[in-house]
Every structure is written in C-alpha cells, then in structure tokens.
N, C-alpha and C positions, 0 to 999 in steps of 0.2 A: 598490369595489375601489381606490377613490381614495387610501384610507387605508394599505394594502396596498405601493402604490406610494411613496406618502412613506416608507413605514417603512424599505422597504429602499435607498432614496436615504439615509436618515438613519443605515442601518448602513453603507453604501457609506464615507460620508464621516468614519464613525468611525475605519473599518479603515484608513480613508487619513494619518486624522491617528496611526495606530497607537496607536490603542486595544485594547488585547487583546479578541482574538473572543467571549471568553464575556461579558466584561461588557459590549460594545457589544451583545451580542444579547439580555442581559438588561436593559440600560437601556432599549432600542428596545423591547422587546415588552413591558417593565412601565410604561412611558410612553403606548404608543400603546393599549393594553386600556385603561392608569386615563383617558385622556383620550375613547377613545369609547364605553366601559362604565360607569366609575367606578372610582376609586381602590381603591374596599374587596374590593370582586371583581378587581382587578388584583392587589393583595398576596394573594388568597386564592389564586387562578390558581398564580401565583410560588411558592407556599408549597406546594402540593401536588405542582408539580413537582419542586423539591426535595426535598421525603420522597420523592415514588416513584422519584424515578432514584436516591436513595442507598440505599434500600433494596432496586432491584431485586437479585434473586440473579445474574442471568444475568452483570453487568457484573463478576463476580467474575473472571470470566476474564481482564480488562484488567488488572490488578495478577499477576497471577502469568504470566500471557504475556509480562509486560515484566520480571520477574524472572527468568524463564529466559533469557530474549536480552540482558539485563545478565551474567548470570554467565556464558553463552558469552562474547559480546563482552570480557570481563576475562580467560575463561582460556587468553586465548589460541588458542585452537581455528581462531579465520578465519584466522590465518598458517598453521596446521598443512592444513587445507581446503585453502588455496590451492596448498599442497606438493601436496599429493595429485593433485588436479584436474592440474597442471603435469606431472606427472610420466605420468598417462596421455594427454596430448593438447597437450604441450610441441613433442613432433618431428616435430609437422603444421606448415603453411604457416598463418603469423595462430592457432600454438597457445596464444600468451601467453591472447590475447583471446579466445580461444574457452575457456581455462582460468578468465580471469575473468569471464566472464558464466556458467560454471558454482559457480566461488564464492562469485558473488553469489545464484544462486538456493538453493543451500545454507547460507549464511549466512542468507539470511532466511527459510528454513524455522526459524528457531528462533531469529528476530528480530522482523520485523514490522513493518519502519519501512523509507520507502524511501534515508530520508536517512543513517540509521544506517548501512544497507550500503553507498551509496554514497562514505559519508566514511569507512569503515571498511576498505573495499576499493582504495578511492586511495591510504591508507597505504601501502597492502602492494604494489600490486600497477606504480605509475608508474614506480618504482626500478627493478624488472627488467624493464619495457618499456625504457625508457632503456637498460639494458644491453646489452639485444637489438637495440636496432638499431632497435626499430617508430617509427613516423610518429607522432608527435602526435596527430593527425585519430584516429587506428584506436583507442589508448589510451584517449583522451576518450570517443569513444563506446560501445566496449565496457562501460566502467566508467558512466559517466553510464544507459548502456539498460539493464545490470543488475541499476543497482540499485534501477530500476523497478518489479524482480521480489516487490521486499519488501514491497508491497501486497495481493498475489495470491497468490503462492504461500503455503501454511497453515501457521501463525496470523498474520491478518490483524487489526489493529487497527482499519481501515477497515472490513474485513467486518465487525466486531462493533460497531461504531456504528451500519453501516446494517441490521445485523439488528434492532439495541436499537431504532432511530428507527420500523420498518415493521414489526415485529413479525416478521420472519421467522426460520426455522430457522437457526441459526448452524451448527450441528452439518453444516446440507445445506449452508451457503456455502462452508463450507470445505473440504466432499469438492469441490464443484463447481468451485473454483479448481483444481484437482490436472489436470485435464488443459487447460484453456488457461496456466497456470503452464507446464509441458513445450512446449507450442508454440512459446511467448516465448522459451525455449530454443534447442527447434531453428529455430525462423525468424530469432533474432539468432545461430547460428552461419552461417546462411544468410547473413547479411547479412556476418559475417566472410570466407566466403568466397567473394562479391561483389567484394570489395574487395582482397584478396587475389591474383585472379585478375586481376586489371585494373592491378593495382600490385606485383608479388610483393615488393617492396623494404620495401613495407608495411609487411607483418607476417610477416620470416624463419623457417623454422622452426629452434627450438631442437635440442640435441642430444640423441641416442636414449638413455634409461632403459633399465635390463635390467626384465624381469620379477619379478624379486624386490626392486629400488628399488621400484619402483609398488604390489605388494603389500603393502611396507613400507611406503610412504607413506599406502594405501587405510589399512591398521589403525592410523593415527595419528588417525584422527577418526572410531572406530567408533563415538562415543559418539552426536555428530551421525547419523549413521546408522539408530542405537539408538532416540535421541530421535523422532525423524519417525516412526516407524515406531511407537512406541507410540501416540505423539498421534495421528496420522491414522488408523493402523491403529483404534486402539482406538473413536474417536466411528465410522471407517465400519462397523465390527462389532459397533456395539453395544456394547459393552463400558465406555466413558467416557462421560459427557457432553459435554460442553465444557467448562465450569470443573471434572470431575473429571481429562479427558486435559492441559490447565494446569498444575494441582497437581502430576500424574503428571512433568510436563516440568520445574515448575519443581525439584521435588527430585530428580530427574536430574539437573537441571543441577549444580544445589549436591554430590548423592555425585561428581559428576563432576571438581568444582573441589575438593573435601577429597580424592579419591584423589589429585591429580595434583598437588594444593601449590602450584596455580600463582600462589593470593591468600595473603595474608595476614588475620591478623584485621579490621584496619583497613581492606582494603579490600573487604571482604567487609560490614563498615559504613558504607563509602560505596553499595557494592551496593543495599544495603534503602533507604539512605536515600535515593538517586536513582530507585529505582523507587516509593516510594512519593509522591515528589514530580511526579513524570511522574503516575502514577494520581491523585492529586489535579487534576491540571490537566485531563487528558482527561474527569474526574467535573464539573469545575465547568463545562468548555466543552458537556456533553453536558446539562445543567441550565441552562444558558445558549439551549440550542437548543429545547427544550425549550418556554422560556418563551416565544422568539420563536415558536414553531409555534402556540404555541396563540393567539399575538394572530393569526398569520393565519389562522388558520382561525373566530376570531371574525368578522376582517373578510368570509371567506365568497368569498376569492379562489381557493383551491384548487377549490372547487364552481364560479364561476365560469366558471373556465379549462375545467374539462370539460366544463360544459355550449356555452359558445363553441365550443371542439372538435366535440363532436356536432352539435351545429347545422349545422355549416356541412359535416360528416362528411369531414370530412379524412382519409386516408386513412393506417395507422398507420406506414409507412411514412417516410411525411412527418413526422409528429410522431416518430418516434426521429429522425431524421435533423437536426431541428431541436433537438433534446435534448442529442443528440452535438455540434454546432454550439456551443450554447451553452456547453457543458460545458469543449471545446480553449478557448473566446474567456476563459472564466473563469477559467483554469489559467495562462492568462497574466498573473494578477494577486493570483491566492491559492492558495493551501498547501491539498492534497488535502483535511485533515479541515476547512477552511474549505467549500470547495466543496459536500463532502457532507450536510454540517448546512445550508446554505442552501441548497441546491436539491431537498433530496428532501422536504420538507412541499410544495412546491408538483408536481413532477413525478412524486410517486409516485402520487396520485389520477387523473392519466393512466395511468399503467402499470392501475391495478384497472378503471376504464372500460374498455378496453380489452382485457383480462383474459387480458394478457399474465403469465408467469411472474414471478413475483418474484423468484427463485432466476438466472434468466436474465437478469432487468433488471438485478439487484446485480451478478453478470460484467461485463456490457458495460458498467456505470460504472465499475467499478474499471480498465477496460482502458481505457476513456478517461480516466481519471484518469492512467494508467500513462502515455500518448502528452503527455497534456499538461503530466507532470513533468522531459519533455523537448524543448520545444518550444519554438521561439522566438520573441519573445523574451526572454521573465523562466520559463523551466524550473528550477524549486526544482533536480533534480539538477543542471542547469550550473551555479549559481550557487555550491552547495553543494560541488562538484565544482573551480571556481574558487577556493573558498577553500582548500581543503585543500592544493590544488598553485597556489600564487600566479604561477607561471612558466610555466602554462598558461592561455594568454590567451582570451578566450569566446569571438573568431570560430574560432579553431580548434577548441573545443567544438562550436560550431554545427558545421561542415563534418560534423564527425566524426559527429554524430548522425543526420544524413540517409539514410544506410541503415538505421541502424535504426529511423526515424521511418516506413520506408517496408514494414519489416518488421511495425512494430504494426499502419498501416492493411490492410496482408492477413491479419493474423488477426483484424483487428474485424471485416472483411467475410466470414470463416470462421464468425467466431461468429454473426454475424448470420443471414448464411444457412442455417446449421447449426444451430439450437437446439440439439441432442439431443448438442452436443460438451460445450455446460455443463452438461446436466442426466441424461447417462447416467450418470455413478456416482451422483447422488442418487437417482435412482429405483429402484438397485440397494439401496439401504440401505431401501427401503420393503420 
C-alpha cells in the first residue's frame, strides 16, 4: 500500500504546484502502474481507459447539461428568475435573501455548477441588497449558500461523475437530489430568518407587490418552469433517460433563446463553443481519474483499507463519520470535482463492504461537498463570491456563512439519520 501512498503525495504535490488535475492524475497513475507493473501494461491500462470513458454513452449527458445551462445563463432568464422570486417573497423580513437562495436553486436546476450560480447570482442580486439596506454578512451568505445548491439540485455534474466513476443509476441520483435540494431550501430560509430575527436591520423587508406584478413576474420564467419539469418529470416517469431528458432540455433551452431573441448568432457560437470546450475538460479530467483508479487498485489499496476495516470491525458509523471528516478537511484545499474523482476509488469499496446504498452515499457526498464549498477557510463559493464583488471582503463572507454552515450540518444529520429522505422518490420510480 506503500506505493498507493507515494502516488497520492505525488498527486498532492502536483496540484500544488498547479498542475491541472487530469494530467497530474494521468501522469501519477501511468508512472506509478509502468513502474510497479511495467511500462507496456501502464500504456495499455491508459489506452483502454480512454476508449472506454470516450465512448461511454451515458457521459452524453455532460455535453448537453452544460449546453442548456449555457443558453439559460446567456438568455437572460436568472435576472428574469430573480424578478419573480423578489416579487413573491420581497415584502417579508431578509425577503431579498430568502428570494436569492430561491434563485439560486432555480438557476441551478438547469445549470449545474455551483460556481456558475454563485458568480451568476452575485451579479444580479449585491446591487439590490445594497439598495435595500441588507448587511453585508446576510448578502454574502445568502448568495455564497446558494449557490451550493448547483450541485444537488437536478442536473448535477457532480451526480454524473460519480454515477460514471461507481456505476450507479444516474437517472435514481438525480430524482434522489429532489427532496434534500428542497431542504437546503427551506433550512437556508431557516437560517435567513435566524438572522433576521436577531438583527431586523439585517435584512429590511422590501415593499408589497400586487397580485398581478407576481403573477406577471411568475410567467416571465415559465420556461425555467417548463424545463425542470420535463427533465425530472420525464427520467422519474419513465419517459426519458438521462441523456434523452438533456437533449429534451438542451433544445428547450435553444426554442427558448430563438423565441425570445435574446442572443445573437454569434453568441449563440460562443454557446456551442464554450460548452463543448467545458465537455472536453470534464471528458479528459474523468479519463485522467480513471487512469489513477486503476493504478490504485493495482496497488490493492482499496482492498486493503476494507479488509483493515473489517478486521478491526469498526463500526459503520465511525467510518461515514471519518468519511465526512475527511471530505470538509479536503474542500478546504480542492474544487468539488477534484475531491470526487480522488476519493471515491478509495471510499467507495467501503460503502459496498458495508452494503450501504449507493444512491444514499452519492447524497451525503454531494451535501458534504455543498458544506465544504463554503467553509472556511479556502470555500471555492467565498472566493468565487470575493471575486465577483471585490468590495466584499472574506471575513465578512465568513461571518455571513455561519448560519448557513449551521443549516447544512442539520440536514446532513437529517439525511443521515433518515435514509428513506434520499431514497424515497427513487424507489418510487422502481
């Protein structure tokens, strides 16, 4: 297991010197196979990884996921969202914030990146905190916890790596995200009106909308609406796959941006070209994972660590707990699909020991990935969140995140104790 340990010190120290992640995991794992196999089965290793992750079908879905959350994000729609959201839950107390952590989970229902929504939502949404009156603190964190949400809530980028990496139902991950997604919801309004209550100066409420502003508002983003509802509708009912409910979404998206004119042609060819530039990076970093996995499972470290485990029969308990552990200390150093690609070749042969759900294990890593994209102190959304608004400095990021850092650990500890909260709509599609 000697070997095992060097390799990931050797990718450690790649990442550090900012090496990009797929080629520091394809250098390490075709370095460390040719040196303790041989070179000629190292390149054949390498070689068949990469025909089978480019040829899998299933990873179809990464290219057209990211093509519908490019043509939303260009037409416009997250300012129209944002209208809408503001407009029924503006003339509450902390309504800004409780409006944008519902735009953020709408925004990344038909996004899928948690950085996208969070630097997409900062745009939009700092300017008329500022206007209003809110605190800094309330701002940052609303927006920073967010856009969290664009992990988990469905279509998940993350979900389809780690279904690609372990072989699970993507179609089940992503009904299964649908009700701990809502949570995050309501336990970061929770935590808006925590904060609220303790500070009403906070987060003022705005002034009262009629009934027909909000309904007007509602039908400005029926599309977003529309959208969600076929994709998730359609894989929970059968009716799509997963790269067919994609497809469905991404030409949605596009009749959606020709009805409404809001691109041009040219930027309608930046569209293709940036999404197909993103799909090529996520294809080479998941072919990069790939090659590392299998040098460690040549070294015989995932077998290993399970049989260490049983030996000593730790108690499962203790091993999620140590999981979760490792995963927040990791998040303070690397980027969610960092994390995911190195740690599930080694922790997923504990979840099957074990013969814990794997539908259930994918939740609670994406929900601690969610906690540790805001944690301090190197949280991808603060930092991400920092750039966008330069005039928002990190410790008042950090301050601001605290309720809702407080918010995720009670719903990890929902999900935990509750399995049957992430796996009742999947078992409803059986």
């Amino acid at each position: 297991m000697i070997d095992a340990f060097l390799g990931f010190a050797a990718l450690l120290l790649l990442i550090f010197l900012r090496v990009p992640i797929a080629f520091a995991m394809m250098l390490v794992g075709l370095v460390g196979f040719g040196l303790v196999i041989g070179w000629r089965p190292s390149f054949i290793s390498a070689a068949q990884a990469t025909i089978h992750t480019t040829q899998d079908y299933s990873l179809l879905v990464i290219p057209l996921f990211l093509l519908m959350g490019n043509l939303i994000s260009r037409s416009g729609l997250s300012g129209r969202l944002y209208d809408a959201t503001y407009a029924w839950l503006g003339h509450r107390p902390g309504g800004l914030a409780r409006a944008t952590i519902v735009s953020c989970a709408g925004f990344s229902a038909v996004c899928g990146s948690s950085l996208a929504t969070t630097a997409t939502m900062a745009k939009i949404a700092v300017p008329q905190m500022k206007r209003l009156g809110y605190s800094p603190e309330l701002s940052a964190g609303a927006i920073a916890a967010g856009g969290t949400l664009g992990i988990l809530i469905p279509p998940s980028v993350i979900m389809v790596l780690y279904g690609v990496l372990t072989q699970t139902d993507i179609a089940a991950l992503f009904i299964a995200g649908v009700i701990p997604g809502v949570m995050g919801i309501v336990m970061y309004n929770l935590a808006v009106t925590f904060v609220v209550r303790r500070a009403p100066q906070a987060g003022p409420a705005g002034p009262v909308v009629s009934w027909r502003e909000k309904w007007s508002a509602l039908l400005g983003v029926w599309e977003i609406v529309l959208l969600f509802a076929l994709v998730i509708g359609g894989i929970y009912f059968g009716l799509f796959t997963p790269n067919e409910a994609a497809g469905v979404g991404a030409f949605g998206a596009l009749l959606s941006t020709l009805f409404r004119r809001t691109i041009g042609f040219g930027q309608l060819v930046d569209v293709f070209y940036e999404t197909a530039v993103m799909s090529a990076t996520l294809i080479v970093v998941l072919i990069g994972a790939f090659v590392f996995s299998n040098f460690l499972n040549m070294t015989g470290m995932p077998r290993q660590i399970g049989e260490f485990v049983a030996g000593n029969g730790y108690p499962v308990w203790l091993v999620m707990a140590l999981i979760i552990l490792a995963y927040l200390v990791l998040g303070m150093i690397l980027d969610s699909i960092s994390m995911i690609l190195l740690t599930i070749p080694v922790f997923f042969p504990l979840v099957q020991f074990y013969g814990l759900d794997p539908i259930w294990f994918g939740i609670i890593i994406v929900v601690v990935t969610e906690i540790s994209l805001i944690t301090p102190p190197v949280g991808m959304n603060i930092f991400v969140l920092a750039s966008v608004v330069p005039e928002m400095q990190i410790r008042t990021i950090y301050r601001g995140v605290i309720p809702f850092i407080a918010a995720d650990f009670l719903r990890l500890a929902l999900l935990l104790a509750f399995p049957a909260l992430s796996l009742f709509l999947p078992n409803m599609m059986n």
